[in-house]
PAKOLGU-16978 format. One record per residue (C-alpha): residue number from 1; x, y, z; residue in one letter. Coordinates in Angstrom, 1 decimal, decimal comma, m for minus. Example, Ala and Ser with C-alpha at 12.3 -4.5 7.8 and 13.67 -1.06 7.14 Angstrom:
% PAKOLGU-16978
<atom><n>1</n><u>12,3</u><v>m4,5</v><w>7,8</w><res>A</res></atom>
<atom><n>2</n><u>13,7</u><v>m1,1</v><w>7,1</w><res>S</res></atom>
% end
This chain:
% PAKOLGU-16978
<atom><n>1</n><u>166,5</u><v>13,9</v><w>162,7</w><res>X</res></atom>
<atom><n>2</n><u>164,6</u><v>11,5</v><w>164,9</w><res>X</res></atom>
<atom><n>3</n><u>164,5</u><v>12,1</v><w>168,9</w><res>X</res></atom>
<atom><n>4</n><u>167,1</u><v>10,1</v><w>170,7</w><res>X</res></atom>
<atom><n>5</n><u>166,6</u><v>7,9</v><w>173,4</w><res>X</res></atom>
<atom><n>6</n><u>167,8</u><v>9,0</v><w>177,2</w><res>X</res></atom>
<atom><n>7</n><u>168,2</u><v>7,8</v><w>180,0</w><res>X</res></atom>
<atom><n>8</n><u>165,0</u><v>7,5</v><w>182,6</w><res>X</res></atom>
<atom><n>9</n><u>164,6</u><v>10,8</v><w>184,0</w><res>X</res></atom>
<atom><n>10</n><u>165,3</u><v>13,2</v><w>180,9</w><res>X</res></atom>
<atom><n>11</n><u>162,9</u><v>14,5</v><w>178,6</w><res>X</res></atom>
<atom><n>12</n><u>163,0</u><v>15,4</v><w>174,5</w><res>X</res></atom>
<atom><n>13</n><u>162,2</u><v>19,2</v><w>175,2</w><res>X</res></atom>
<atom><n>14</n><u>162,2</u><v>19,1</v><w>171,0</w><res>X</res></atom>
<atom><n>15</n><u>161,9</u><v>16,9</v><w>168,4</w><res>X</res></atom>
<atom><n>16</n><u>165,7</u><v>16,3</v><w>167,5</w><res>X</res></atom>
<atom><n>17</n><u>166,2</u><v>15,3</v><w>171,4</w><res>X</res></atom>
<atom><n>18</n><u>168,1</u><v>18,6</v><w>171,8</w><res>X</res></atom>
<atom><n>19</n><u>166,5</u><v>21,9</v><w>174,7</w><res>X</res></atom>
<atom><n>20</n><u>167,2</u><v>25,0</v><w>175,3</w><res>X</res></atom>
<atom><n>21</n><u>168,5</u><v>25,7</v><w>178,3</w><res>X</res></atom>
<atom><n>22</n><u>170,6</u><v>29,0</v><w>180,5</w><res>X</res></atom>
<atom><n>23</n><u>174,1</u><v>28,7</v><w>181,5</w><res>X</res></atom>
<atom><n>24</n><u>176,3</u><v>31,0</v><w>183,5</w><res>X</res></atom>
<atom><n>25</n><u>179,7</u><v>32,0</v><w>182,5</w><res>X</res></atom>
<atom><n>26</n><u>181,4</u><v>35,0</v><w>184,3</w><res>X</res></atom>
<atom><n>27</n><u>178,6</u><v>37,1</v><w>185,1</w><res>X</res></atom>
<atom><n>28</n><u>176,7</u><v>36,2</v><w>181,7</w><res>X</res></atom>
<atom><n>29</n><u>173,9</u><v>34,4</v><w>181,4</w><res>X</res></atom>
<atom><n>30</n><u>174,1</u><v>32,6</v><w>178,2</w><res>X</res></atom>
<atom><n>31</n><u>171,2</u><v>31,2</v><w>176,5</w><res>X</res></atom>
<atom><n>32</n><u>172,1</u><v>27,6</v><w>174,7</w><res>X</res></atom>
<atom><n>33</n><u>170,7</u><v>24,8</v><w>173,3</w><res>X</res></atom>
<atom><n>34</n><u>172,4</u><v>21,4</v><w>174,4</w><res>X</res></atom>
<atom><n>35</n><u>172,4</u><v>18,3</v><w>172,8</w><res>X</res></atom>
<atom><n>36</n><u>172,6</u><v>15,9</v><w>175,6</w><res>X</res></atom>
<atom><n>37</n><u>173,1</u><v>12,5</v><w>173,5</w><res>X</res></atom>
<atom><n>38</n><u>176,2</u><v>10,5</v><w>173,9</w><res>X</res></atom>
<atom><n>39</n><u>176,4</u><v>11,2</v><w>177,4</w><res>X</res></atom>
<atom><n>40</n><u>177,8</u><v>14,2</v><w>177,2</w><res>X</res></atom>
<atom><n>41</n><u>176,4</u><v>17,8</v><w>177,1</w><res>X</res></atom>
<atom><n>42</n><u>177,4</u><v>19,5</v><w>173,4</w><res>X</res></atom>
<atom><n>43</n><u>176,1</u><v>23,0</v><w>172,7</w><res>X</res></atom>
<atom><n>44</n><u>174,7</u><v>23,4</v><w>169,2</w><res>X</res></atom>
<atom><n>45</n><u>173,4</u><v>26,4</v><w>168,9</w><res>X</res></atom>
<atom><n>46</n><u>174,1</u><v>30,0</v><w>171,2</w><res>X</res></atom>
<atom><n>47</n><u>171,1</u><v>32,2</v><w>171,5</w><res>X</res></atom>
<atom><n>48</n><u>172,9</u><v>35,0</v><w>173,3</w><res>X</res></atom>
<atom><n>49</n><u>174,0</u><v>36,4</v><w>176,8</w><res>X</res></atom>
<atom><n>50</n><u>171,9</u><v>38,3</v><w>179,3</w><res>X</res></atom>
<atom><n>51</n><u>172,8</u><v>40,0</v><w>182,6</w><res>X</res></atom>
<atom><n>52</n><u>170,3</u><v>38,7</v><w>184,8</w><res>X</res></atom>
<atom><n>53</n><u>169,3</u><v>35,2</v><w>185,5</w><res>X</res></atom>
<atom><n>54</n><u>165,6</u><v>35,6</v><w>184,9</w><res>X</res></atom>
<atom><n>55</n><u>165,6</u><v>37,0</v><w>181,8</w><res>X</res></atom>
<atom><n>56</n><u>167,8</u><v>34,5</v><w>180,3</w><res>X</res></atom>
<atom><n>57</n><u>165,5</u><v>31,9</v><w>181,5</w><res>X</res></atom>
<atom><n>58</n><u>162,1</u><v>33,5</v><w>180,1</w><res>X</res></atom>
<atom><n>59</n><u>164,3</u><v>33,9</v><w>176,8</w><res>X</res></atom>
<atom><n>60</n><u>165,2</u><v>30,3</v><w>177,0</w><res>X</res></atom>
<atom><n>61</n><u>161,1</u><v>29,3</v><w>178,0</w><res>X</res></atom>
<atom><n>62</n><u>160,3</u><v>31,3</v><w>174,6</w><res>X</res></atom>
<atom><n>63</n><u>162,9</u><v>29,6</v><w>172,3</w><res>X</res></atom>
<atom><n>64</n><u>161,6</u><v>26,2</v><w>173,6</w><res>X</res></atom>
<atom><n>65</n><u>158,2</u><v>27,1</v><w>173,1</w><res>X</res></atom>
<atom><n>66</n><u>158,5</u><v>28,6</v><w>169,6</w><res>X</res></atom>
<atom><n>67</n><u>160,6</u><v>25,1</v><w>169,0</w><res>X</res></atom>
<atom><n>68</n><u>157,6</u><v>22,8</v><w>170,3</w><res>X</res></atom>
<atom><n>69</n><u>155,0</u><v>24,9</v><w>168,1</w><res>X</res></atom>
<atom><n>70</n><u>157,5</u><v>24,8</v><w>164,8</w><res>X</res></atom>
<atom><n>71</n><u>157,8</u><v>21,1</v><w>165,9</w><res>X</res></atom>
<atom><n>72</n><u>154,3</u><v>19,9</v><w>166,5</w><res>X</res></atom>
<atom><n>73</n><u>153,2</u><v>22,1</v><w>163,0</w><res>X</res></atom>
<atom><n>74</n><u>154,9</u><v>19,5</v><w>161,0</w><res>X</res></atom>
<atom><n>75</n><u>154,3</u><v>16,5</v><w>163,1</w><res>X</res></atom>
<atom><n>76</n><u>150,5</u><v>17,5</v><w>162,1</w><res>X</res></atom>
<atom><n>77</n><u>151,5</u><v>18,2</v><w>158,6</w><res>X</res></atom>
<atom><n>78</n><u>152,7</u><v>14,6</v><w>158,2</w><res>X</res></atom>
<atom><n>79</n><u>149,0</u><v>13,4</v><w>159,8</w><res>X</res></atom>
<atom><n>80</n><u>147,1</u><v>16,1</v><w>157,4</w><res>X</res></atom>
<atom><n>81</n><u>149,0</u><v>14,7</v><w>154,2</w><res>X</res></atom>
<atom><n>82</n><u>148,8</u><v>10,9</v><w>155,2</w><res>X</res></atom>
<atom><n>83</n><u>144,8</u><v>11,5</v><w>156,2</w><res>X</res></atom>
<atom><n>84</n><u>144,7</u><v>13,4</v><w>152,6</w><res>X</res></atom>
<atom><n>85</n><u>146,6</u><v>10,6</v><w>150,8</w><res>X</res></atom>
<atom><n>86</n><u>144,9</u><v>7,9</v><w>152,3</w><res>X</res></atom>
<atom><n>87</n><u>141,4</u><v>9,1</v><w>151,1</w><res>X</res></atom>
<atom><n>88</n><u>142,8</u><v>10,0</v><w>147,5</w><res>X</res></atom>
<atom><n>89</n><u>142,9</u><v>13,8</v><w>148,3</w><res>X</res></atom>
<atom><n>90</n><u>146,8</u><v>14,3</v><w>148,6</w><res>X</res></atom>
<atom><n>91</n><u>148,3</u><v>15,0</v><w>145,3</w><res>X</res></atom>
<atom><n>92</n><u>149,3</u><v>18,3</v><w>145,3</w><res>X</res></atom>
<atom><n>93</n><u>148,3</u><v>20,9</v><w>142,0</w><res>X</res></atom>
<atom><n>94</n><u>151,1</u><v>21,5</v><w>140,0</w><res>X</res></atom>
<atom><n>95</n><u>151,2</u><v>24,8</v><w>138,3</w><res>X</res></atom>
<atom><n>96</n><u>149,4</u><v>24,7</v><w>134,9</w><res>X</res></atom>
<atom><n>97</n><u>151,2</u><v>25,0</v><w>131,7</w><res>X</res></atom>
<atom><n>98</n><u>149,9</u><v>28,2</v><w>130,7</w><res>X</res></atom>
<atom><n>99</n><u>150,9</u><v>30,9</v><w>133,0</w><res>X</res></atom>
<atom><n>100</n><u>147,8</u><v>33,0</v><w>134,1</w><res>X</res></atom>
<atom><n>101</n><u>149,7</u><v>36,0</v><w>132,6</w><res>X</res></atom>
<atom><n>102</n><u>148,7</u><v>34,8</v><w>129,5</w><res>X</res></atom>
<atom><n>103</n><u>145,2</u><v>34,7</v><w>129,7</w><res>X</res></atom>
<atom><n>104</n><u>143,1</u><v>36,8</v><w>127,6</w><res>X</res></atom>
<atom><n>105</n><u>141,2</u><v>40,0</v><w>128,7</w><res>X</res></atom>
<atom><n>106</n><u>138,0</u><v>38,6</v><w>128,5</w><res>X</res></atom>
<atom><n>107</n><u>136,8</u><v>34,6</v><w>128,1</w><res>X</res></atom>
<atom><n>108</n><u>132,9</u><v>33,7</v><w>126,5</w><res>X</res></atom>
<atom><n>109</n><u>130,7</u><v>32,4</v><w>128,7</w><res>X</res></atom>
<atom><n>110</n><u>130,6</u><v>28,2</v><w>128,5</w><res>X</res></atom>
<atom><n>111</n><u>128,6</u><v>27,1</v><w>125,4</w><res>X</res></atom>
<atom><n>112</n><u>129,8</u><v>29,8</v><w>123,1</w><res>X</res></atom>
<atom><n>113</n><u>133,3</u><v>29,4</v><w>121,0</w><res>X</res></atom>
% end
């Protein structure tokens, strides 16, 4: 899913446009992320509920770190495997015929049959 656009003042926190975020509930402190696209504020996804404000938000700091990292991993996977492609190095081994399970206790050295 591509980020979507907001309006000036709002950030993508993560790559699908969506953040994590705390919000209070009784005395819970519930830990969500929020898409905030269409206007509107939808919750897709509940981490869980803390009793004390600070320790929702460090669990909330974590889970948008840990997003970024799993994020920008694969945005740099797309540049290693275009770089690799584009210098004829990106075809990836497939697994060979013969499984290695097969292979014989001991092999001659090259020149002998």
């Amino acid at each position: 899913m591509t980020a979507k656009p907001r309006p000036s003042g709002y950030r993508n926190y993560t790559a699908d446009g969506t953040y994590w975020t705390v919000r209070k509930h009784g005395k819970v402190y519930w830990v969500v992320r929020v898409d905030p696209s269409g206007g509107g504020y939808k919750m897709v996804e509940w981490w869980g509920g803390y009793h004390r404000a600070g320790a929702a938000g460090g669990a909330a700091a974590q889970l948008a770190y840990n997003q970024a990292v799993a994020d920008a991993k694969e945005r740099l996977r797309g540049h290693l495997h275009d770089a690799l492609d584009s210098i004829g190095l990106g075809a990836p081994v497939s697994a060979p015929p013969v499984s290695p399970k097969e292979a014989p206790s001991q092999l001659q050295a090259d020149g002998e049959d």
